[in-house]
gemmi code that builds the backbone of each chain (N, CA, C; Angstrom):
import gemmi

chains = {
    "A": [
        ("UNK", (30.490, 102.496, -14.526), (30.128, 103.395, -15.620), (28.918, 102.794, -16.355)),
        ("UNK", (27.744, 103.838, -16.603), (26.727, 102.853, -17.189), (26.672, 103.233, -18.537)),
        ("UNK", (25.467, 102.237, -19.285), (25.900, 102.868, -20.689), (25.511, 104.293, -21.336)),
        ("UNK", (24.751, 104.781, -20.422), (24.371, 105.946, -20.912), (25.393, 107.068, -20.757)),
        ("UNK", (25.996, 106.883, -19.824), (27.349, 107.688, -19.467), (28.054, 107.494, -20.597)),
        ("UNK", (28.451, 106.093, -20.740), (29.394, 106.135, -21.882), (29.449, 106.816, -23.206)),
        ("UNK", (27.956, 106.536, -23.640), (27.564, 107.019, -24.774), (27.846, 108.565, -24.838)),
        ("UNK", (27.273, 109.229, -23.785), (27.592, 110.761, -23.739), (29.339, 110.798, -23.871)),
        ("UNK", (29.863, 110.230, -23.053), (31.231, 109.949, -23.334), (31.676, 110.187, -24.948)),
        ("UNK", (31.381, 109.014, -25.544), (31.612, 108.828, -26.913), (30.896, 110.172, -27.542)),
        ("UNK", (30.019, 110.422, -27.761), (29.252, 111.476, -28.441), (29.941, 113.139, -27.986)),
        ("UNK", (30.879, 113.101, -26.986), (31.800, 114.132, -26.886), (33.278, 113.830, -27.377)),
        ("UNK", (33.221, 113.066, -27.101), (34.878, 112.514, -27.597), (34.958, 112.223, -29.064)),
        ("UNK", (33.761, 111.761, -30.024), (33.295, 111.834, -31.178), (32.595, 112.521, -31.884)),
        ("UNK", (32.729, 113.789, -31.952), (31.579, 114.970, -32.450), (30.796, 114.501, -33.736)),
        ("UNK", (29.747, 115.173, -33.729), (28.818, 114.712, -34.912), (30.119, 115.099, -36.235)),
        ("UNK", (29.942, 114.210, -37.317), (30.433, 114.660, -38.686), (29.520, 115.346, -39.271)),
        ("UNK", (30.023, 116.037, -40.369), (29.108, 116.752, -41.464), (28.624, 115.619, -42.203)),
        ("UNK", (27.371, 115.593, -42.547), (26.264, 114.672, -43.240), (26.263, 114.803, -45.066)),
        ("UNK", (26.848, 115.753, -45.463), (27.084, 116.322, -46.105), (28.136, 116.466, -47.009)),
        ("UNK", (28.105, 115.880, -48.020), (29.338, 115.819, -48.890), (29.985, 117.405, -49.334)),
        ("UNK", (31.179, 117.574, -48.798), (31.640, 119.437, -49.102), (31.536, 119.948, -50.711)),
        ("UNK", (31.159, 118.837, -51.737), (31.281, 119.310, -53.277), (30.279, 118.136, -53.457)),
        ("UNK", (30.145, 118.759, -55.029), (29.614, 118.063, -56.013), (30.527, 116.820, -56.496)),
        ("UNK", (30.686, 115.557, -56.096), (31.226, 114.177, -56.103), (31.170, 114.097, -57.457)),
        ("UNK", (30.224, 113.988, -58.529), (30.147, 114.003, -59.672), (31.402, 113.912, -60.463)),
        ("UNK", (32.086, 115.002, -60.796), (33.097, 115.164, -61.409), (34.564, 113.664, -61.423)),
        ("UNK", (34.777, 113.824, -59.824), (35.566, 112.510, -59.469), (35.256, 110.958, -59.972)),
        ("UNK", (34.151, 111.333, -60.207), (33.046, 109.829, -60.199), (33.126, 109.841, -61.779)),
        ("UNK", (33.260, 110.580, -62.536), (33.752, 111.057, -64.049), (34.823, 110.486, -64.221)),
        ("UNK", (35.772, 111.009, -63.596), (37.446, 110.762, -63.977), (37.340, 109.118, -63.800)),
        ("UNK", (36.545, 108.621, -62.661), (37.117, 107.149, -62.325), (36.374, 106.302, -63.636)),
        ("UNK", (34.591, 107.124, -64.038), (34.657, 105.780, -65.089), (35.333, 106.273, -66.357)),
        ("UNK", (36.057, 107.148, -66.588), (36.850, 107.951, -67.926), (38.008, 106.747, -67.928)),
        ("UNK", (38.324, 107.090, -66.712), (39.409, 106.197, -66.571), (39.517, 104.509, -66.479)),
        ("UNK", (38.495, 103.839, -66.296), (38.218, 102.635, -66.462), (37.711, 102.296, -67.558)),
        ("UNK", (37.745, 103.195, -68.765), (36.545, 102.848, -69.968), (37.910, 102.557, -71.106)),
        ("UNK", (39.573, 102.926, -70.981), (40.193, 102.909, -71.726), (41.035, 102.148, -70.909)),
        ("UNK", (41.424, 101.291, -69.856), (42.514, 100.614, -69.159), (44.082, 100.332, -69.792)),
        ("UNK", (44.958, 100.496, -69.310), (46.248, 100.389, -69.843), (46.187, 99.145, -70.452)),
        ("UNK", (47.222, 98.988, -71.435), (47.416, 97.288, -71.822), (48.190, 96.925, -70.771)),
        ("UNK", (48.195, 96.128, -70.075), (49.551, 95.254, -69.038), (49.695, 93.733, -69.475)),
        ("UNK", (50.616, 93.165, -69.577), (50.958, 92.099, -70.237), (51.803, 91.273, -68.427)),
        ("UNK", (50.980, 90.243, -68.603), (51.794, 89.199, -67.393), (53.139, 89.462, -67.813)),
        ("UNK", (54.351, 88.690, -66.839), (55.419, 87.858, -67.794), (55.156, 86.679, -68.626)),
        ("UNK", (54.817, 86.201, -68.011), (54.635, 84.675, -68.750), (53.766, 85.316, -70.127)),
        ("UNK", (53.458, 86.442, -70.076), (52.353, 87.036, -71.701), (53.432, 86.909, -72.867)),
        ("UNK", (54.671, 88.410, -71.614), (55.499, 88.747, -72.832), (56.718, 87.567, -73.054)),
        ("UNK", (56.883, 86.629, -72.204), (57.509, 85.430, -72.915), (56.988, 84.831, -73.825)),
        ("UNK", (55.964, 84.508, -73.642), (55.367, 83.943, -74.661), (55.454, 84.087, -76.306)),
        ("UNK", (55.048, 85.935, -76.387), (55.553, 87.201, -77.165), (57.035, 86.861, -77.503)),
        ("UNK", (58.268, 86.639, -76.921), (58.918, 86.692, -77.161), (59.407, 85.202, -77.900)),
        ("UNK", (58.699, 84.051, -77.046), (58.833, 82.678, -78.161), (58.560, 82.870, -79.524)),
        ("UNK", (57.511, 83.771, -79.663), (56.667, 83.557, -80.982), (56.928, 84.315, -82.104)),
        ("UNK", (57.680, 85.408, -81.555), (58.815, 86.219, -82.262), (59.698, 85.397, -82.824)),
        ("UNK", (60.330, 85.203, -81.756), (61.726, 83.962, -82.325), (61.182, 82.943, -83.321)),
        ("UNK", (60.315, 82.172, -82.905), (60.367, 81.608, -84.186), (59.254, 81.700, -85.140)),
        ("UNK", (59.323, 82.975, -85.461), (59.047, 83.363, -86.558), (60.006, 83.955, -87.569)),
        ("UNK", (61.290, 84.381, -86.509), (62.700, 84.876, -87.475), (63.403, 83.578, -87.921)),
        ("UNK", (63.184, 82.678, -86.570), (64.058, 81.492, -86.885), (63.754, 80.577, -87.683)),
        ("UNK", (62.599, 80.321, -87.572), (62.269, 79.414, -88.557), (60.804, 79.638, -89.336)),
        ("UNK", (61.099, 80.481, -90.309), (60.271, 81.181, -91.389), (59.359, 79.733, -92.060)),
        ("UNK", (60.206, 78.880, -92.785), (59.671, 78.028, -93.483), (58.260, 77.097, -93.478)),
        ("UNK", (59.206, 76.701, -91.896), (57.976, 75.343, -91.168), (56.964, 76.115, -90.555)),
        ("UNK", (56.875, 77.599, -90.215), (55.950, 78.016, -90.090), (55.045, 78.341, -91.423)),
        ("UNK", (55.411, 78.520, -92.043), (54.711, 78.996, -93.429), (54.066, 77.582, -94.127)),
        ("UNK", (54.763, 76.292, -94.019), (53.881, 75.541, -93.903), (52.997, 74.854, -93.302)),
        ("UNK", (52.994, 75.314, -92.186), (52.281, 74.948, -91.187), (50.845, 75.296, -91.274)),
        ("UNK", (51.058, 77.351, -91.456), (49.662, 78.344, -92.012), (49.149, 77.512, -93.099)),
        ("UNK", (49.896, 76.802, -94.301), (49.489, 76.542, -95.415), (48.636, 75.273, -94.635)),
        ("UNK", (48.960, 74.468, -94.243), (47.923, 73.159, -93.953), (47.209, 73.500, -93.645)),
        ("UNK", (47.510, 74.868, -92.563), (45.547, 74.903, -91.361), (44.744, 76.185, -92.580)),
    ],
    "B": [
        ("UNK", (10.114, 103.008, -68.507), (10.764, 102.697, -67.563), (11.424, 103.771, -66.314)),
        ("UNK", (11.679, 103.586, -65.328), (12.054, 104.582, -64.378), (13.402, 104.676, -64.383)),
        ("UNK", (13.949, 105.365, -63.294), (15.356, 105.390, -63.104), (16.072, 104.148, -62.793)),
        ("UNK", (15.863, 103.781, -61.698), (16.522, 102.826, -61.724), (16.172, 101.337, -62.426)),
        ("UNK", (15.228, 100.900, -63.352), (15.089, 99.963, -63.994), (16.273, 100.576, -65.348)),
        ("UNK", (16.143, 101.403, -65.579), (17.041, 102.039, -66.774), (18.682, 102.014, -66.035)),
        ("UNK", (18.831, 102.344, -64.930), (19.957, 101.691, -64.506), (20.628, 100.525, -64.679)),
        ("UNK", (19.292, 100.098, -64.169), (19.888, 98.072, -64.021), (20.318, 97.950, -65.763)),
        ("UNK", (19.333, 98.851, -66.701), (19.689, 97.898, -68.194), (21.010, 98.575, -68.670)),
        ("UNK", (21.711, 99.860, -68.200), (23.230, 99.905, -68.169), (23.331, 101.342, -68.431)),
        ("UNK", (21.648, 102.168, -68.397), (21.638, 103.664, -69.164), (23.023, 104.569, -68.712)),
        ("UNK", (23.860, 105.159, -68.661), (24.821, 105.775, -68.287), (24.585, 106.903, -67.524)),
        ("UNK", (22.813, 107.747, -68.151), (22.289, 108.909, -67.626), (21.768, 108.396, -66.657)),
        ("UNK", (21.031, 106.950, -66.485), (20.824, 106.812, -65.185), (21.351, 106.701, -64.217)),
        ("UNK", (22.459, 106.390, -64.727), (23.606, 106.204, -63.557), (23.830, 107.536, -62.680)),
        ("UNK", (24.185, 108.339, -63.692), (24.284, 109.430, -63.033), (23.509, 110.580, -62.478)),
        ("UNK", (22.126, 110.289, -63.201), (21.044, 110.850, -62.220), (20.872, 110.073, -60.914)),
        ("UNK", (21.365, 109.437, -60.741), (20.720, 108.240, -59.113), (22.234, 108.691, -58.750)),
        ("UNK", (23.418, 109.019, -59.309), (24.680, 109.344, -58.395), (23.553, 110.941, -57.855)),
        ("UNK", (23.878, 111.460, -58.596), (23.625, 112.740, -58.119), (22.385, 112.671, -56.685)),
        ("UNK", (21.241, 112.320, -56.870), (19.884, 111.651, -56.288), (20.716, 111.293, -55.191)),
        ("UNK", (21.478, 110.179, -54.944), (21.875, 109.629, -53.743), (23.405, 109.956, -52.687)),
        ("UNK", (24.096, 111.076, -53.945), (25.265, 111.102, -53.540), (25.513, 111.327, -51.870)),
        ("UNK", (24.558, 112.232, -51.104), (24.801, 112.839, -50.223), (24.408, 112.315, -49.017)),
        ("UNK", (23.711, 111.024, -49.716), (22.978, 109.877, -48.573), (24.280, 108.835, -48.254)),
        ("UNK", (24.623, 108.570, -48.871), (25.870, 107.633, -49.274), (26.668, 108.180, -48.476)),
        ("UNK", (27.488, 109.030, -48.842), (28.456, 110.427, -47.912), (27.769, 110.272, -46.809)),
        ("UNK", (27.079, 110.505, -46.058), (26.426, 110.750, -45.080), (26.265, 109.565, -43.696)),
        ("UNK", (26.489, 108.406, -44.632), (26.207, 107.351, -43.797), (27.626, 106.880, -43.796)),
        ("UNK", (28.743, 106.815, -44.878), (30.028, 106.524, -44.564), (30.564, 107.275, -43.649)),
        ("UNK", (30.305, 108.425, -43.857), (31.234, 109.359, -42.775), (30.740, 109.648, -41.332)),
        ("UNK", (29.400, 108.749, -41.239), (29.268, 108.051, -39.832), (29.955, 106.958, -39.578)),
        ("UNK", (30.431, 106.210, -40.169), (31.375, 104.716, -39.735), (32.408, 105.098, -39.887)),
        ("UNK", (33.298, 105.624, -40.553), (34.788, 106.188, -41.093), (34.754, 107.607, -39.741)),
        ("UNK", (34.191, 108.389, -39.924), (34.849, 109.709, -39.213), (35.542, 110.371, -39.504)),
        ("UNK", (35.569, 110.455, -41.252), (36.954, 110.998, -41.908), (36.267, 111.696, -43.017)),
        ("UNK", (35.536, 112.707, -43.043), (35.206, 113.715, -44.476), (36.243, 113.094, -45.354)),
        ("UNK", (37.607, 113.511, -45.763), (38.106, 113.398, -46.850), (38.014, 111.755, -46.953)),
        ("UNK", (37.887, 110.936, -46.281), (38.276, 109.092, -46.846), (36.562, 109.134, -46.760)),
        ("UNK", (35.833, 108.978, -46.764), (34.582, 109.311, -46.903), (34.099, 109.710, -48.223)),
        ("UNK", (34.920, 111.094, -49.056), (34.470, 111.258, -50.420), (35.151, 110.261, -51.334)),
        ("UNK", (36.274, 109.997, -50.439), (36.678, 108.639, -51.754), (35.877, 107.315, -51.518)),
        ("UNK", (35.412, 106.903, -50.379), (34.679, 106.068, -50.404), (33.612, 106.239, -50.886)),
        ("UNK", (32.480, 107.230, -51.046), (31.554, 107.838, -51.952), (31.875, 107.337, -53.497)),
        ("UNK", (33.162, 107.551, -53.893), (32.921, 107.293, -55.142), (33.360, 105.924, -55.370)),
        ("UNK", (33.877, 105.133, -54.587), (34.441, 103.575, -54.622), (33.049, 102.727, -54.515)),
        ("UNK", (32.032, 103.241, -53.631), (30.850, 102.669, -53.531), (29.841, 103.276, -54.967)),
        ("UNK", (30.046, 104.360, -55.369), (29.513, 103.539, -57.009), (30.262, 103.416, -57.947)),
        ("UNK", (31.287, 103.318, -57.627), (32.052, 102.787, -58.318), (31.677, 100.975, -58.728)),
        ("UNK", (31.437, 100.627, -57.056), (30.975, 99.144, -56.833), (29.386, 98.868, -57.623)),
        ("UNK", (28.646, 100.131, -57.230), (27.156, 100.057, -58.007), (27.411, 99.948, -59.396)),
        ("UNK", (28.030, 100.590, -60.272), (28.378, 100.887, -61.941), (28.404, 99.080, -62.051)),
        ("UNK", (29.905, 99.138, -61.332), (29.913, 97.399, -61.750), (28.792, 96.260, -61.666)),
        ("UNK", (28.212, 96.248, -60.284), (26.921, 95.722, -60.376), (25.659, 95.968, -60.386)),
        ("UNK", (25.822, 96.811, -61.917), (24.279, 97.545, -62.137), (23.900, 96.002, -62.383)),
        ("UNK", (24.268, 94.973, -63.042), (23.034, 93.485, -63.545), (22.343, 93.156, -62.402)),
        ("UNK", (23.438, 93.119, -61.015), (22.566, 91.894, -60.038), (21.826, 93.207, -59.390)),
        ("UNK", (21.834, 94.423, -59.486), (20.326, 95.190, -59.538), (18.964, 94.705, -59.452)),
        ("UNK", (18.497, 94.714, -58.369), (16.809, 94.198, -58.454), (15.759, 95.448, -58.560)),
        ("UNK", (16.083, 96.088, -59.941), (14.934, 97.388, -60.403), (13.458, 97.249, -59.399)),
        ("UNK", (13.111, 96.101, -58.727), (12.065, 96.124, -58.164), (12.170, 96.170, -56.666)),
        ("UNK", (13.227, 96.538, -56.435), (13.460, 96.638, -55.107), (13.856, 98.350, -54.665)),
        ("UNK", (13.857, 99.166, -53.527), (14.075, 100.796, -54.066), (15.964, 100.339, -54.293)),
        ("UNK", (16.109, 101.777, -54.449), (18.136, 101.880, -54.371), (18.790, 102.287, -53.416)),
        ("UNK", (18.344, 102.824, -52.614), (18.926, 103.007, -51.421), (19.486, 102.379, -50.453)),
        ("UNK", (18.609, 101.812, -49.814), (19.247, 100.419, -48.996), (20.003, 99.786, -50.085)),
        ("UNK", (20.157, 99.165, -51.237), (21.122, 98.689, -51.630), (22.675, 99.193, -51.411)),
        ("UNK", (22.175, 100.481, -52.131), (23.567, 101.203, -52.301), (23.923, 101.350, -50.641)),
        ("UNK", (23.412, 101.628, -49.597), (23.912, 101.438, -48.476), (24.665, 100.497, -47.971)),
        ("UNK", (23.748, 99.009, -48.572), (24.882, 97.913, -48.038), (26.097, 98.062, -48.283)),
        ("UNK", (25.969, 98.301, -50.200), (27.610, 98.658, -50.319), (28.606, 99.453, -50.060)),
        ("UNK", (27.491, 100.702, -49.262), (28.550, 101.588, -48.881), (29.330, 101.166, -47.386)),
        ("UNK", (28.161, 100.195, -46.832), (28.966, 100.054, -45.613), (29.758, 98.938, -45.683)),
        ("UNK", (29.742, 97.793, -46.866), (31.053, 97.128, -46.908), (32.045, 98.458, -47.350)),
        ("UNK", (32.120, 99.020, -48.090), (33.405, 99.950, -48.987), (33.859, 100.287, -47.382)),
        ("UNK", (32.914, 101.030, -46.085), (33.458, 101.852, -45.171), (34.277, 100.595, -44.329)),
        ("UNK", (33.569, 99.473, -44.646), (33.679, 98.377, -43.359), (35.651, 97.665, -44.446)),
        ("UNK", (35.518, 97.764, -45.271), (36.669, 97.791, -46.071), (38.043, 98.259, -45.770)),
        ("UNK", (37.461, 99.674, -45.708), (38.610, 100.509, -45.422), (38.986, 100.814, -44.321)),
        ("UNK", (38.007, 100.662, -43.001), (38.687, 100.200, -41.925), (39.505, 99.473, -41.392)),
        ("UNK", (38.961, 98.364, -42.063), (39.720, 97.019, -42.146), (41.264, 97.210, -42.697)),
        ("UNK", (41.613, 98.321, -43.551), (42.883, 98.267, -44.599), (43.468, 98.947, -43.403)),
        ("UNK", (43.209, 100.070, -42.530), (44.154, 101.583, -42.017), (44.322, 100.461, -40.384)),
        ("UNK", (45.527, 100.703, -40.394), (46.205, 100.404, -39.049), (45.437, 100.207, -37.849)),
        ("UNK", (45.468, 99.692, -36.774), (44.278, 99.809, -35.826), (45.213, 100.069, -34.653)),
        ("UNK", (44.420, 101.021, -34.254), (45.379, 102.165, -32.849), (45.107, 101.123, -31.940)),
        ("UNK", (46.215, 100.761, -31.148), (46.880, 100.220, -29.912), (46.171, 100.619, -28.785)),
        ("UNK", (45.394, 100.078, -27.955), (45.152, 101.009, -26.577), (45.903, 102.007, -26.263)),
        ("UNK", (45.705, 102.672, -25.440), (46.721, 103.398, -25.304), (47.083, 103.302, -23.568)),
        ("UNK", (48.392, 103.554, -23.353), (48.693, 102.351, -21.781), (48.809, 104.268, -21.280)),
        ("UNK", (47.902, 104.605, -20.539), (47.447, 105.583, -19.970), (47.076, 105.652, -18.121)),
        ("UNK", (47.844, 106.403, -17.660), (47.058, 105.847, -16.335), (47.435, 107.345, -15.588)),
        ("UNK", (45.758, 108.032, -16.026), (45.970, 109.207, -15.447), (45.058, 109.473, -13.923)),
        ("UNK", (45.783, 110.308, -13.308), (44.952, 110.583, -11.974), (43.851, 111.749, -12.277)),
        ("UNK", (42.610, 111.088, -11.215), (41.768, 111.644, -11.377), (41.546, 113.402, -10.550)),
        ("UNK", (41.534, 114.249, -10.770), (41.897, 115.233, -10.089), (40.629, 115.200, -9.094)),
        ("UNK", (40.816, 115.832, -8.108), (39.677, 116.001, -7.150), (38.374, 116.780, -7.904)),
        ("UNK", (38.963, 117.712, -8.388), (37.297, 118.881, -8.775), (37.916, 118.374, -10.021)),
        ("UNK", (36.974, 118.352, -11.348), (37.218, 117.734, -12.848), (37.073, 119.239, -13.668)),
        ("UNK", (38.461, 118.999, -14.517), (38.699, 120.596, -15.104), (39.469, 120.788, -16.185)),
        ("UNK", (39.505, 121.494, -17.152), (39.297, 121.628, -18.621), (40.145, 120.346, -19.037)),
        ("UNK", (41.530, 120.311, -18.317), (42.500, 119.426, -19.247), (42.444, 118.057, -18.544)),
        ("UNK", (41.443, 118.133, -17.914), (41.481, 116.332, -17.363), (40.457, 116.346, -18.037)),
        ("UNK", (39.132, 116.629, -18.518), (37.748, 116.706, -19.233), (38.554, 116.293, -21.030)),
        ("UNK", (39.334, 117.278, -21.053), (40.416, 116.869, -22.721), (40.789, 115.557, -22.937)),
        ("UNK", (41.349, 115.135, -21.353), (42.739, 114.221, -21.953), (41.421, 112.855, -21.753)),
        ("UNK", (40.662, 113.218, -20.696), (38.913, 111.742, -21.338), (38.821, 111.904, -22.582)),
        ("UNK", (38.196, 112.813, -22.827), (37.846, 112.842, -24.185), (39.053, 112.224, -25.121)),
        ("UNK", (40.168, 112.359, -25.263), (40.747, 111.727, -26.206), (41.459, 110.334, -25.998)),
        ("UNK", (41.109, 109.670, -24.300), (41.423, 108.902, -24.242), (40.151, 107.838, -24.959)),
        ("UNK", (39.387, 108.515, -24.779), (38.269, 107.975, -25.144), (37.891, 107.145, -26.551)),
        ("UNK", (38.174, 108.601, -27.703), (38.436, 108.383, -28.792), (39.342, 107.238, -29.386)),
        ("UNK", (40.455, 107.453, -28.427), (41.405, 106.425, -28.837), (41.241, 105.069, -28.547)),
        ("UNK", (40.269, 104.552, -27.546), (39.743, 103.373, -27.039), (38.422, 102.942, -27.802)),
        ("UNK", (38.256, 103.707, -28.769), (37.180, 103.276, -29.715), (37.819, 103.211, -30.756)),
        ("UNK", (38.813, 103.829, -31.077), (39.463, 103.538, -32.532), (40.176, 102.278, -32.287)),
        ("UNK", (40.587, 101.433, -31.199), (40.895, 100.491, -31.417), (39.750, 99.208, -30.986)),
        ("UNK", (38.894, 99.729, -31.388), (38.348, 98.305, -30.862), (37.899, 98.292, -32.654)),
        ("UNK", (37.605, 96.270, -32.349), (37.361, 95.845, -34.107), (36.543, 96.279, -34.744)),
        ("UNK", (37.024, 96.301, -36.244), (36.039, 97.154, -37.039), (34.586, 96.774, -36.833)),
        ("UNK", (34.221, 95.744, -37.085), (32.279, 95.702, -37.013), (32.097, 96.223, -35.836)),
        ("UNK", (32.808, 95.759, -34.520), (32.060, 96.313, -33.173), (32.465, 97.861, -33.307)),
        ("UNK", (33.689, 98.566, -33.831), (33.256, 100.159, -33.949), (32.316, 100.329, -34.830)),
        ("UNK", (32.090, 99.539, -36.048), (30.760, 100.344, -36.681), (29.746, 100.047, -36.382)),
        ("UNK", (29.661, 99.006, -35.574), (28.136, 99.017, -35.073), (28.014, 100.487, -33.900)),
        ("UNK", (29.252, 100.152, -33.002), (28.848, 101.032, -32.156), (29.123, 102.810, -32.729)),
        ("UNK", (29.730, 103.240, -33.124), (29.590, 104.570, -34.179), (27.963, 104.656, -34.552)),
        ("UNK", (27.742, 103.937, -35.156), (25.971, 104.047, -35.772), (25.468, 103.798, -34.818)),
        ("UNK", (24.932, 103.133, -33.964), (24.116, 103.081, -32.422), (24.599, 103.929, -31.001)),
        ("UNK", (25.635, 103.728, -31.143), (25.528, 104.894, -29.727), (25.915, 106.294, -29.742)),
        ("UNK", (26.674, 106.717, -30.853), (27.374, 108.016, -31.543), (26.164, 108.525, -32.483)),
        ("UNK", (25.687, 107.775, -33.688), (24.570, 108.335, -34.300), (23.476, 108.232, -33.698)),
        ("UNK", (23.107, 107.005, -33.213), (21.790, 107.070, -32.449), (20.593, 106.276, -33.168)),
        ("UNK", (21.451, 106.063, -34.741), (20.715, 105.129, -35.755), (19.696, 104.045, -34.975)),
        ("UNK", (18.581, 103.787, -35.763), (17.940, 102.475, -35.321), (18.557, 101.076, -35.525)),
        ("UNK", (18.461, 100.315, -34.753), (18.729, 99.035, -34.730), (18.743, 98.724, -36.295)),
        ("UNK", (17.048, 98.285, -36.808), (16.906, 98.077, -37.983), (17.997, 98.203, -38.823)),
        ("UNK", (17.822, 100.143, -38.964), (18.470, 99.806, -39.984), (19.979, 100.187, -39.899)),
        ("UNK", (20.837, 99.302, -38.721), (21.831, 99.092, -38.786), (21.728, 98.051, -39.599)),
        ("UNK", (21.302, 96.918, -38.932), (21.246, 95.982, -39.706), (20.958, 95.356, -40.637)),
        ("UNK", (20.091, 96.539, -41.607), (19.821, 95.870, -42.995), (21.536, 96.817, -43.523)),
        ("UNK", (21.784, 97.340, -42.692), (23.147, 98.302, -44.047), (23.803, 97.163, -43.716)),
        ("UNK", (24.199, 96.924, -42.880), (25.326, 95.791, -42.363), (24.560, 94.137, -42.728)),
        ("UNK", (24.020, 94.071, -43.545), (23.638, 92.644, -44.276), (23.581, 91.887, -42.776)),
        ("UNK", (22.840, 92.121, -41.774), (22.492, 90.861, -40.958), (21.550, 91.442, -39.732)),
        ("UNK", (21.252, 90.604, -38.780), (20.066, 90.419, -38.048), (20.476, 91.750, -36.635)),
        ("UNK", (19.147, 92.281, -36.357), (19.124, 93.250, -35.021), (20.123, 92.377, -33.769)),
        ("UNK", (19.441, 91.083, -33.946), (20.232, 90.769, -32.645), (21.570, 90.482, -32.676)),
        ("UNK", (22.305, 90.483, -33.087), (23.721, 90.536, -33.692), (24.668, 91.902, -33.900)),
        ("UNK", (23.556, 93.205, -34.029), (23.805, 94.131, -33.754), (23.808, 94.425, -32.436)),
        ("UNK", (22.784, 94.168, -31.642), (22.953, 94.421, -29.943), (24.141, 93.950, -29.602)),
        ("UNK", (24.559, 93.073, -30.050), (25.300, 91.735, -29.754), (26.817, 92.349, -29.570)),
        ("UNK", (26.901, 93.325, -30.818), (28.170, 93.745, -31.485), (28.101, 95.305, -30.501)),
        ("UNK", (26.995, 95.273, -30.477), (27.213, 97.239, -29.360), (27.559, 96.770, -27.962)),
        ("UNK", (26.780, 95.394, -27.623), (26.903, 95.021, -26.277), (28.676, 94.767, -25.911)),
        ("UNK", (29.520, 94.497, -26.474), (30.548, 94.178, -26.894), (31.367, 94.875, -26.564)),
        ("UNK", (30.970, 95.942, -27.589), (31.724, 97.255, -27.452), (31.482, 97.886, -26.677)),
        ("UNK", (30.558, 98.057, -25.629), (30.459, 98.740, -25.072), (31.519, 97.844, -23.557)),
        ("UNK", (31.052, 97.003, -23.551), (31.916, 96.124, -22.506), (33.571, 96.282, -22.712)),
        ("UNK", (34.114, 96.621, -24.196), (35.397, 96.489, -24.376), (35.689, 97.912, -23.891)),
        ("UNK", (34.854, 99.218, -24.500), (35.405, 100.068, -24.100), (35.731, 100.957, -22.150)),
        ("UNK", (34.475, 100.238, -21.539), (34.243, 100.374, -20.626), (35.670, 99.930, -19.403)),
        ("UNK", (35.706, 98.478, -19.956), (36.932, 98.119, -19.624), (38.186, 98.387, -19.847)),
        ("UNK", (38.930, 99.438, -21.255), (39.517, 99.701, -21.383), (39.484, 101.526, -20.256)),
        ("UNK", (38.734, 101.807, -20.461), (38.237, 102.902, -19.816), (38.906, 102.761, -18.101)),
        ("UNK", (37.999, 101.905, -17.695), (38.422, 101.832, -16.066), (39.722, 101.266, -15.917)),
        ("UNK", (40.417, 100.900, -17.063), (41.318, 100.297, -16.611), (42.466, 101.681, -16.543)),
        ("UNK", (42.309, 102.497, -17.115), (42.859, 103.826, -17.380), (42.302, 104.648, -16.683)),
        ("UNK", (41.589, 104.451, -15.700), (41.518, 104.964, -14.037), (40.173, 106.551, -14.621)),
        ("UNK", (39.328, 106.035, -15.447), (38.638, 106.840, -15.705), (37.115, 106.593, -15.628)),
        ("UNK", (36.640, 107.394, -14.441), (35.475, 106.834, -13.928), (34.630, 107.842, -13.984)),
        ("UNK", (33.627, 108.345, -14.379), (33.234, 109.194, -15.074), (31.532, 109.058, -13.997)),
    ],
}
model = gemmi.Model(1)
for chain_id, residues in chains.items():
    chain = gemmi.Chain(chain_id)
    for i, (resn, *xyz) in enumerate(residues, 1):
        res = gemmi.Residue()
        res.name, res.seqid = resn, gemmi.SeqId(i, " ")
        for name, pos in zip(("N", "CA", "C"), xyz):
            atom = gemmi.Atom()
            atom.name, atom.element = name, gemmi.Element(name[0])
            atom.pos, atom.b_iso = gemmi.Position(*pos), 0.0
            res.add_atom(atom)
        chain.add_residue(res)
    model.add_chain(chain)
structure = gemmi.Structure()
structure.add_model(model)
structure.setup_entities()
């Protein structure tokens, strides 16, 4: 089989595509930077543990934190 | 300043005057490596999607086209890479004496299927050189590397498919 055969091969077995985008892309291309311009908040775990240490002791121990703010 | 120097500095209208300007060039050249209209318009917009992000390393003094090409043919060379890769297919049909509609079919799609599995760069080289008919060149400036490396990659493919071919008793 030579390569020119083949190629005809392929070029039937692979029809030309349309070159041609079927719409105006625009719009889609909208939504994606609409949508990247406001991103969800997502928090690691290790974020919201953290969140959750700093909670705690702020209920637990009110005081030594309050003097703590006062030194710095 | 022009369009695309107003690009590179982050204009938003430029952005989207050079989408519009290039959209159909972009489209056009993915859905020669892909073969898929619909994964094609999403790759259209993933590849400026990729431009938006790197409007800085933009060289305003260089044109936009070939750029945005390279990236479109990583995004296509991407997503090949992600979708499953078809299996040869273990085929072993007889050749009929006189050649006629449904033995002419079942080539043809054996065919297809012996190019969808061969590796992604050697199908996109060979898609753009022997299916489009593209120049060497500028395969190889979309595909970030040298002509001879492109022969290299068609020569390849063409050897893989050939061999998958005869081995499936199809001699054409």
């Amino acid at each position: 089989m030579n390569e020119k055969r083949l190629q005809q091969l392929l070029q039937s077995a692979l029809p030309p595509v349309g070159e041609a985008p079927p719409r105006d892309l625009w719009p889609a291309m909208r939504r994606r930077l609409d949508g990247a311009a406001a991103p969800p908040i997502r928090l690691a775990a290790w974020e919201w543990a953290l969140a959750a240490v700093l909670a705690a002791a702020i209920l637990l121990l009110p005081v030594p934190l309050a003097g703590i703010s006062c030194l710095l | 300043m022009d369009l695309a120097q107003r690009f590179a500095a982050g204009d938003a209208d430029a952005f989207e005057a050079l989408f519009r300007q290039f959209q159909g060039e972009v489209y056009g050249w993915i859905v020669r490596i892909v073969r898929d209209p619909m994964a094609a318009e999403d790759l259209t917009i993933e590849t400026f999607w990729r431009i938006h992000r790197g409007a800085r390393r933009f060289d305003a003094a260089r044109p936009f086209g070939p750029w945005a090409r390279r990236i479109a043919t990583r995004a296509a060379i991407d997503y090949l890479k992600s979708q499953p890769r078809e299996a040869p297919a273990a085929f072993e049909p007889a050749a009929p004496a006189a050649p006629d509609a449904a033995w002419e079919r079942e080539v043809r799609e054996h065919t297809a299927a012996a190019f969808r599995s061969l590796p992604v760069r050697l199908r996109a080289a060979a898609a753009l050189a022997l299916i489009e008919e593209r120049p060497y060149e500028e395969i190889a400036a979309a595909l970030g590397t040298s002509v001879n490396t492109i022969k290299s990659r068609v020569f390849r493919a063409v050897r893989i498919l050939r061999r998958r071919l005869e081995r499936s008793g199809i001699h054409p």
